[in-house]
C-alpha positions as CSV (number, residue, x, y, z in Angstrom):
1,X,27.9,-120.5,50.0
2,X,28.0,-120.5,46.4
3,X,25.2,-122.8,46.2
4,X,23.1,-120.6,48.3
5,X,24.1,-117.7,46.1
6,X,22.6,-119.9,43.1
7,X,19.3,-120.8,44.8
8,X,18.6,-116.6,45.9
9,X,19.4,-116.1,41.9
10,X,16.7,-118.3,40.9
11,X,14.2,-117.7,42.9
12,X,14.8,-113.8,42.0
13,X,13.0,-113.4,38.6
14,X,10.4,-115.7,40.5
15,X,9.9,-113.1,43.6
16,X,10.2,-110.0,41.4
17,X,7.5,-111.2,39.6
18,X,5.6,-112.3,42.5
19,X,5.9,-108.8,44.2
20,X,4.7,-106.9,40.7
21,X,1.8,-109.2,40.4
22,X,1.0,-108.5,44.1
23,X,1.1,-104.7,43.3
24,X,-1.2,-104.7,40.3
25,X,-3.4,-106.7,42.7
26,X,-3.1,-104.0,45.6
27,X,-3.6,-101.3,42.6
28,X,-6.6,-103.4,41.2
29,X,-8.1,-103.5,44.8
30,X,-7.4,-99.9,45.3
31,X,-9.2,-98.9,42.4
32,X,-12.3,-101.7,42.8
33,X,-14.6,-98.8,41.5
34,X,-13.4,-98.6,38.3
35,X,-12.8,-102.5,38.2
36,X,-15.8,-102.9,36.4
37,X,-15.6,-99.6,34.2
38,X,-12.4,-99.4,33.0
39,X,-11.5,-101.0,29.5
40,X,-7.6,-101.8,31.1
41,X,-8.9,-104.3,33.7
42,X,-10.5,-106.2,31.0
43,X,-8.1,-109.4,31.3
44,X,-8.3,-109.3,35.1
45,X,-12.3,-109.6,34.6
46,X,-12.1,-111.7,31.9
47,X,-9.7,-114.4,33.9
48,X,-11.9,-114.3,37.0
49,X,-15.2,-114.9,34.2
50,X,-13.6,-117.9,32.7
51,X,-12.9,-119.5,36.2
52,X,-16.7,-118.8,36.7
53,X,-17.3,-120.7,33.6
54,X,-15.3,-123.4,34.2
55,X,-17.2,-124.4,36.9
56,X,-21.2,-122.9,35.0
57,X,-20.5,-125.2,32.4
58,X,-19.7,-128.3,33.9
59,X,-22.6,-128.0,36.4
60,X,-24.8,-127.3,33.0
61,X,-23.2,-130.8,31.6
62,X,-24.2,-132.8,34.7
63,X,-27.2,-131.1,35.6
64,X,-29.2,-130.6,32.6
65,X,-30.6,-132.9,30.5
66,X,-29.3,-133.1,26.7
67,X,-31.4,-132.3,23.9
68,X,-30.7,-134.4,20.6
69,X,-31.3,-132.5,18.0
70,X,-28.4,-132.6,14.8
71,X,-25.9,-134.6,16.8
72,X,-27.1,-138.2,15.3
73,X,-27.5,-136.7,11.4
74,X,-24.1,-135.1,11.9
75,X,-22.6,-138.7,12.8
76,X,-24.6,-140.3,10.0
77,X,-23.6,-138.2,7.5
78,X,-19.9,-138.4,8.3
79,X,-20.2,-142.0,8.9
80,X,-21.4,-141.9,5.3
81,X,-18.3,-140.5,4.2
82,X,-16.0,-142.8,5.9
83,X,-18.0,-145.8,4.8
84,X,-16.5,-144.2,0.8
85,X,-18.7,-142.0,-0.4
86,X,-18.1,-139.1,-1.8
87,X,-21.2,-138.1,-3.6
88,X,-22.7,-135.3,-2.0
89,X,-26.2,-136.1,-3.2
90,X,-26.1,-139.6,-1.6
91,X,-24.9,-138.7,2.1
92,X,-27.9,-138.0,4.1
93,X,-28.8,-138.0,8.2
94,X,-32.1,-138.2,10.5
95,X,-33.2,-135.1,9.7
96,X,-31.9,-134.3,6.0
97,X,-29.0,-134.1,3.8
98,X,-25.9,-133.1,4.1
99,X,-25.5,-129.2,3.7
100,X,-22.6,-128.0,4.8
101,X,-18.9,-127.4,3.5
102,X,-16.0,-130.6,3.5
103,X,-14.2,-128.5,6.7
104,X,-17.4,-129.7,8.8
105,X,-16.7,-133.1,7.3
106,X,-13.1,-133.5,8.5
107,X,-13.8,-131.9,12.1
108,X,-16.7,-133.6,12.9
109,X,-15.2,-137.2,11.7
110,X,-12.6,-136.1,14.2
111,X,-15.7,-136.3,16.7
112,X,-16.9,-139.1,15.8
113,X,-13.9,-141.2,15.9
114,X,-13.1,-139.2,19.9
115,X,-16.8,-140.0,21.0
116,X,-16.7,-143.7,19.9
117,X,-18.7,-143.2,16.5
118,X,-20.6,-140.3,18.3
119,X,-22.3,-142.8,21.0
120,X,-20.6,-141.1,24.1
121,X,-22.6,-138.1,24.0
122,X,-20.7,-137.2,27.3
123,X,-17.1,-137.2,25.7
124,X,-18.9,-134.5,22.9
125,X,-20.4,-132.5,25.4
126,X,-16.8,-132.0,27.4
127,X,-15.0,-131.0,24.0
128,X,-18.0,-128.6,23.5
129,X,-17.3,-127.0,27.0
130,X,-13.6,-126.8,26.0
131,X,-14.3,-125.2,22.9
132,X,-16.6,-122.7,24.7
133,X,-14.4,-121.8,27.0
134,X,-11.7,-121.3,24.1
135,X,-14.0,-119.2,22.3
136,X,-14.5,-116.9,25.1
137,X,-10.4,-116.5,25.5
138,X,-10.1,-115.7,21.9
139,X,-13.3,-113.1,22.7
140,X,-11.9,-111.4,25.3
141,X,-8.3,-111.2,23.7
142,X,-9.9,-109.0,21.3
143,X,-11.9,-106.9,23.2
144,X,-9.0,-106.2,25.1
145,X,-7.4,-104.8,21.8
146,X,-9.9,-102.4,21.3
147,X,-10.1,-101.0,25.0
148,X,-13.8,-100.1,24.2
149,X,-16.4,-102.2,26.2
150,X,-16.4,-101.7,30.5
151,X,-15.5,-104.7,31.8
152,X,-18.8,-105.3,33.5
153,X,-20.4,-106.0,30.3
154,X,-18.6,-109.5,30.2
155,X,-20.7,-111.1,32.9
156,X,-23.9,-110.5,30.4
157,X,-21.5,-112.0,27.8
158,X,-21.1,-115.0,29.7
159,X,-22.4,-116.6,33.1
160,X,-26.0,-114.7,31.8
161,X,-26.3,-116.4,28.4
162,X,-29.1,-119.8,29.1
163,X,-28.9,-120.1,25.2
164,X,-25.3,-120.3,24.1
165,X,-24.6,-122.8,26.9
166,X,-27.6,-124.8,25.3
167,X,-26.1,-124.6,21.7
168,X,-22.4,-125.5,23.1
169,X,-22.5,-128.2,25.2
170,X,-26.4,-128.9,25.3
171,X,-27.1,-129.6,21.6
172,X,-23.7,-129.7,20.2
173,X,-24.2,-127.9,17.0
174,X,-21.7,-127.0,14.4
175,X,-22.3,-123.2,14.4
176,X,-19.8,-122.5,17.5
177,X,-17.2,-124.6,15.7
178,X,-17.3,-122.3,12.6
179,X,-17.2,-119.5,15.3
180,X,-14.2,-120.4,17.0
181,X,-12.6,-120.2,14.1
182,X,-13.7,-117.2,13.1
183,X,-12.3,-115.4,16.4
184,X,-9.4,-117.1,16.2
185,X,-9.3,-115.6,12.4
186,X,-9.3,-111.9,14.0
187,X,-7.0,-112.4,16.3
188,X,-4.6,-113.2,13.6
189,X,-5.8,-110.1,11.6
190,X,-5.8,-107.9,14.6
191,X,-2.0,-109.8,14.8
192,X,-1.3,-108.1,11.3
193,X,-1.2,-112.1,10.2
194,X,-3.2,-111.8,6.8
195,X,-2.5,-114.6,5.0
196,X,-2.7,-116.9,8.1
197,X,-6.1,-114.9,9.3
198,X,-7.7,-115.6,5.8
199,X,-6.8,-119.0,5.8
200,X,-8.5,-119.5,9.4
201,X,-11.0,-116.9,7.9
202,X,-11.6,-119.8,4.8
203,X,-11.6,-122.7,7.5
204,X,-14.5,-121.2,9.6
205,X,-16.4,-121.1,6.1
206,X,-15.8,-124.6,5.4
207,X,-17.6,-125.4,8.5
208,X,-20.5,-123.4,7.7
209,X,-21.4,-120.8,5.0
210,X,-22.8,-118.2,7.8
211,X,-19.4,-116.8,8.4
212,X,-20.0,-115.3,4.7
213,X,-21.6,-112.4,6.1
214,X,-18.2,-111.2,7.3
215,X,-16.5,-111.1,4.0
216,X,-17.7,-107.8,2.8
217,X,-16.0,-106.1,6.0
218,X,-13.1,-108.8,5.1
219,X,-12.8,-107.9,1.7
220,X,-13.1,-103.9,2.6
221,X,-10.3,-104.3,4.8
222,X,-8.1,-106.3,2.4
223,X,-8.3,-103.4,-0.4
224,X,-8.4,-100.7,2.3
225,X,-4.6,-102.4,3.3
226,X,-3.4,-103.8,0.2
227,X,-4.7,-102.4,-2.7
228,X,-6.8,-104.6,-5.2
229,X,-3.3,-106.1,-6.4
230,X,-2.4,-106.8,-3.3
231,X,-5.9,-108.4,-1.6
232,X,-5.6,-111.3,-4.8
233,X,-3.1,-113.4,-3.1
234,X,-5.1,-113.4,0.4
235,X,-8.2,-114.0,-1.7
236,X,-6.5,-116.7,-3.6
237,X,-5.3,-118.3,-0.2
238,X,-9.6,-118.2,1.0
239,X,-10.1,-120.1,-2.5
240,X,-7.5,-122.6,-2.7
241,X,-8.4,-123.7,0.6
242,X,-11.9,-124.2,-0.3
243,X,-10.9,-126.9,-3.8
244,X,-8.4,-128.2,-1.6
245,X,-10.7,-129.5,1.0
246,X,-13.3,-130.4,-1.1
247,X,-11.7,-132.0,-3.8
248,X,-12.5,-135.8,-2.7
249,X,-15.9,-134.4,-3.6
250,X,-15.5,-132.4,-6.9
251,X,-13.8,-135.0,-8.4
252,X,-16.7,-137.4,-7.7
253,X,-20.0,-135.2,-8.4
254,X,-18.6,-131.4,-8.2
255,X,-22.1,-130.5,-9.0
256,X,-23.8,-132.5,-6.5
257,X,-20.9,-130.8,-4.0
258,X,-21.4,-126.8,-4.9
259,X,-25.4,-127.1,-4.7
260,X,-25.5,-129.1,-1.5
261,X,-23.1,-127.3,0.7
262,X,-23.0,-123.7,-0.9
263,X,-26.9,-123.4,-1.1
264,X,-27.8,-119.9,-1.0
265,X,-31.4,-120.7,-1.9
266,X,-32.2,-123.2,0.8
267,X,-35.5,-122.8,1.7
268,X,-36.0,-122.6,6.1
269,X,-38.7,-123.9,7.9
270,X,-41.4,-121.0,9.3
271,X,-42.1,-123.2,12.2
272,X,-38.3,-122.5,13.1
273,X,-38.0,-118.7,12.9
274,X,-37.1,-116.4,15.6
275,X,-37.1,-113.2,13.6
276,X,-40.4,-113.3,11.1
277,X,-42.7,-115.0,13.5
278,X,-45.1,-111.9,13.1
279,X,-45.4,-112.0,9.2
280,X,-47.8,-115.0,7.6
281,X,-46.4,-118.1,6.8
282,X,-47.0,-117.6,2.8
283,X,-45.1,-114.1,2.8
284,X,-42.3,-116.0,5.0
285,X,-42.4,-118.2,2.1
286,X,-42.3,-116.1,-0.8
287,X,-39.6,-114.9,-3.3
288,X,-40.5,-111.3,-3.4
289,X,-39.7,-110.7,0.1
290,X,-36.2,-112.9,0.2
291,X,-34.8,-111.0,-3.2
292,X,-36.2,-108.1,-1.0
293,X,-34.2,-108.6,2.1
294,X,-30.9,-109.1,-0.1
295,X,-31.5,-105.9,-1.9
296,X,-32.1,-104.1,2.0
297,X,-29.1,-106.0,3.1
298,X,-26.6,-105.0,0.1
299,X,-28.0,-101.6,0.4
300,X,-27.2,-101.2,3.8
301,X,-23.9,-102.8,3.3
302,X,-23.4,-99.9,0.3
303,X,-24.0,-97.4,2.3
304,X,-21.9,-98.4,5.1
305,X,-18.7,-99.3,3.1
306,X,-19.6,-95.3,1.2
307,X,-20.4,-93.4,4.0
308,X,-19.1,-95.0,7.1
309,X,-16.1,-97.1,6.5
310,X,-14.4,-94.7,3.9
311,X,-13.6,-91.8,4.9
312,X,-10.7,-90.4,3.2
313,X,-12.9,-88.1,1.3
314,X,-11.5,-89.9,-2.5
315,X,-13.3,-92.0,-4.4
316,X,-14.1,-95.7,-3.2
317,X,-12.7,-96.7,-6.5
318,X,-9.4,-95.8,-5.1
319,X,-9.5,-98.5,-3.0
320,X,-8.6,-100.5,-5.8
321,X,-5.4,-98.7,-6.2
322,X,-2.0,-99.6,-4.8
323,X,-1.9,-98.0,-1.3
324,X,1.7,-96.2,-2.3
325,X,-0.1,-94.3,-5.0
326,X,-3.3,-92.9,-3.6
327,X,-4.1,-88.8,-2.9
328,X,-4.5,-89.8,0.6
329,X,-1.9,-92.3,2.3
330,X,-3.1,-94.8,4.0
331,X,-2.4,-95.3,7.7
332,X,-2.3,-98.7,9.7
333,X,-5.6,-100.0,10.4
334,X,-6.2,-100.2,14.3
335,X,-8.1,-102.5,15.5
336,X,-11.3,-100.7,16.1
337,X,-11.3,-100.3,12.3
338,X,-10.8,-103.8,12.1
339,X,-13.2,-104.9,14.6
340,X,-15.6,-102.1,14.0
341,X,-16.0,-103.5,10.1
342,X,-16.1,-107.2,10.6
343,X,-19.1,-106.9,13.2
344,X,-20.7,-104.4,11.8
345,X,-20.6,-106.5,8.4
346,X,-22.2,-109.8,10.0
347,X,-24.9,-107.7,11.9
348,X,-26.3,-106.3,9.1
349,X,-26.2,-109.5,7.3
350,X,-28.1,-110.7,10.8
351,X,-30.8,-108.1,10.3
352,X,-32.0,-108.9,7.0
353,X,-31.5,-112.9,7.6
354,X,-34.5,-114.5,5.7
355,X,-34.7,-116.7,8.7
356,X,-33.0,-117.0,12.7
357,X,-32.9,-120.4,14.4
358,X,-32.0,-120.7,17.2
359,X,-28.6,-122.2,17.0
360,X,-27.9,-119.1,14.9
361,X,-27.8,-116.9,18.5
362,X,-24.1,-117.6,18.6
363,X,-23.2,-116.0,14.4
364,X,-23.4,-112.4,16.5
365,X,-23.6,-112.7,20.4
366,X,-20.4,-112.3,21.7
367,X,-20.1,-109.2,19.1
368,X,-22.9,-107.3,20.4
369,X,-21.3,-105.7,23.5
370,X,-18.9,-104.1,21.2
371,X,-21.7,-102.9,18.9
372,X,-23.4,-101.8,21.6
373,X,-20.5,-99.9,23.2
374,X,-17.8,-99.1,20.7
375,X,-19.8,-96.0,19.4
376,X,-20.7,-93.7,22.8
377,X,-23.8,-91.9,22.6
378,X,-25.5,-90.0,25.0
379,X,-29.1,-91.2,24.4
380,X,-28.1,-94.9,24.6
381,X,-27.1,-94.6,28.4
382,X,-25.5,-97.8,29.9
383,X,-28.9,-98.9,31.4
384,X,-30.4,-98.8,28.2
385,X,-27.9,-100.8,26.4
386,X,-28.7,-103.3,28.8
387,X,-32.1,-103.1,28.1
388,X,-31.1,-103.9,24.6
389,X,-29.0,-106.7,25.3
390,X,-32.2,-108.3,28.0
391,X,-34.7,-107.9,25.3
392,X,-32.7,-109.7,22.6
393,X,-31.6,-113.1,25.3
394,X,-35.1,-112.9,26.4
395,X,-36.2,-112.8,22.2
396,X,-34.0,-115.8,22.2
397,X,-35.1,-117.8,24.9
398,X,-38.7,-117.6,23.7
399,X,-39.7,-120.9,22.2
400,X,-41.8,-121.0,20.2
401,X,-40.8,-118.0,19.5
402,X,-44.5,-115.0,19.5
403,X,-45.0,-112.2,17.2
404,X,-43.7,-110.0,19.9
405,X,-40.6,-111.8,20.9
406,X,-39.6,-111.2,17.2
407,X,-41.1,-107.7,17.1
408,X,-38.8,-106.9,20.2
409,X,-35.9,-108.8,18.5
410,X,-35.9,-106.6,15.4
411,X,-36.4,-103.3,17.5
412,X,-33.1,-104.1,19.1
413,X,-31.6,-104.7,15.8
414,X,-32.7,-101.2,14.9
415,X,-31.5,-99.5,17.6
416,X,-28.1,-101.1,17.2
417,X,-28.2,-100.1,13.9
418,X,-29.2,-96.5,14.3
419,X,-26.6,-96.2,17.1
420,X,-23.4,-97.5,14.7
421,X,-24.6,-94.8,11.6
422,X,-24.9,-91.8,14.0
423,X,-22.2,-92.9,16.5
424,X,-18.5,-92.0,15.8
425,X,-16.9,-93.9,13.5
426,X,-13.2,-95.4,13.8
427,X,-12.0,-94.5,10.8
428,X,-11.2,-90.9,10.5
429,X,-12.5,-88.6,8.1
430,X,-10.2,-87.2,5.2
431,X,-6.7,-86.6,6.4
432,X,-5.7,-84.1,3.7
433,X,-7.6,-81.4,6.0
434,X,-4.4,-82.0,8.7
435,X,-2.1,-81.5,5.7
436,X,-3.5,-78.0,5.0
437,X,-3.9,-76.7,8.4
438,X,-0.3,-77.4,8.5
């Protein structure tokens, strides 16, 4: 008896559980319509998408051929390293040198030591597809935080996309490694985890310099929360990181280091470029027009940060203040503010890009639903937003890319652009308008 009393006890939490999960399925089924519309159903969608994936990207592995491309100079140039040298300026690969920070270094010896010196191309291509598919968890996690983007959106965010399965699993590049990091450093701000989020923040830079173009929404946010007092230490944490793992190579040519892996100058190739292919090569080229995008990009950025982001209707010098002493108090940043800044950040830093391979797709793809649909406005109508999101996986999927595949690329960017100055903006305007009313 008493052990038949103990077996209904545990199976109880087990049934109760069973019969809720049952009812939110009977609810879910009941409300099918909205399935697809409604923001709340986002992790039901999102599960049912990365079953779908699961299945997508292994048939991609098995069925398409790979394309080598950076795979062998990424094992080369880590094999260089492990072989004991630590001279920047010496480690080279098929096709160049070595260009990127001492976190791709570490990781991608990690690969070649799991893919048998990077032989087993096979081996690489399954962690890829597992680092897809965590990419897209840590994706949807924050989309479901911000309760902004119909849950329909997700299939064009995932099953739809030829390209970013090509740059996962079928070219194995080290841009969606810095990515993964990156999401994985919002969730930890959305988290209200800081210090941990800039240290992932720092990691995904250490991969590859393109995460950059979030720090001016980063370092916004820090001031907006802390104060300038209080951002120093999570700045410091971003920096230490940085001389820590690369300190086997400062101390052995720190020079050599800083202008091979933090290389704001490099020059791209114009046979690669998705976004200038309508301009002639010698303008491509020139100086002018680079120091030209930068001063359009940290205009834009300016203007943003001024008119946009703050909002409290003080000075943006009084961001610099401790939060406890400012006219206007600040109030917890939600995580539209957070999301809304960080994306917003990287896409204009995506816009004025002196050049767009086409590995580079994955810097701002699975932000641009939320760009897209975080501001509502009534002239971008779902269909059209669609429209927007075709034209640039079609600009993408043009190779070589045409004069109007890039024409159409930066029309999109426009329109994005236009949308997120005129739409709505997450953070309020000045509060001290509430105070008087009352």
């Amino acid at each position: 008896m008493a052990a038949g009393l103990r077996k209904r006890g545990r199976a109880g939490p087990a049934a109760r559980a069973a019969r809720l999960c049952g009812q939110w399925l009977r609810r879910a089924w009941q409300e099918r319509r909205l399935l697809l519309l409604e923001p709340r159903y986002t992790l039901l969608v999102a599960a049912c998408l990365c079953l779908a994936e699961v299945g997508i990207t292994f048939w991609v592995i098995h069925r398409v051929a790979y394309t080598e491309i950076d795979w062998k100079a990424y094992m080369a140039q880590v094999e260089g390293v492990i072989n004991g040298t630590y001279d920047y300026t010496q480690l080279q690969g098929d096709t160049g040198p070595l260009v990127y920070p001492a976190g791709f270094v570490y990781i991608f010896m990690g690969l070649y030591y799991a893919t048998g010196q990077g032989t087993d191309i096979r081996m690489a291509q399954h962690i890829f597809a597992v680092l897809y598919l965590a990419t897209l968890l840590l994706v949807f996690l924050i989309y479901h935080q911000t309760c902004k983007v119909p849950p329909f959106v997700f299939f064009f965010m995932c099953c739809a996309s030829y390209r970013v399965h090509s740059i996962f699993v079928l070219r194995l590049f080290n841009d969606p490694v810095a990515m993964a990091l990156l999401f994985l450093s919002i969730n930890l701000l959305l988290a209200q985890r800081w210090g941990w989020g800039c240290c992932c923040f720092s990691l995904a830079v250490s991969v590859k310099m393109n995460v950059l173009l979030f720090a001016p929404g980063l370092l916004f946010l820090l001031l907006m929360q802390f104060g300038f007092r209080g951002a120093l230490p999570k700045l410091g944490i971003c920096a230490v990181l940085q001389v820590v793992l690369g300190l086997p190579f400062l101390l052995e040519n720190p020079i050599g280091y800083l202008s091979r892996s933090f290389d704001l100058g490099r020059q791209f190739l114009f046979r690669w470029t998705v976004n200038w292919r309508f301009l002639p090569e010698a303008l491509f080229l020139h100086r002018a027009f680079h120091l030209a995008l930068l001063a359009a990009h940290l205009t834009l950025l300016f203007l943003f940060a001024f008119c946009r982001w703050h909002r409290t209707g003080e000075s943006i010098l009084s961001l610099l203040k401790d939060p406890s002493k400012r006219k206007v108090p600040p109030q917890p940043l939600t995580p539209n503010q957070i999301i809304s800044t960080l994306f917003t950040s990287n896409f204009i830093g995506i816009c004025f890009s002196r050049s767009l391979h086409y590995q580079f797709y994955v810097w701002y793809f699975h932000t641009l639903p939320y760009l897209l649909w975080a501001t509502p406005a009534r002239w971008l109508t779902h269909l059209l937003r669609l429209l927007v999101l075709g034209l640039i996986e079609l600009s993408w999927n043009t190779y070589p890319s045409t004069s109007c595949s890039s024409a159409a690329l930066h029309i999109c960017h426009a329109v994005i652009l236009l949308q997120l100055w005129l739409g709505p903006q997450p953070f309020p305007k000045s509060i001290q308008h509430n105070k008087k009313a009352h």
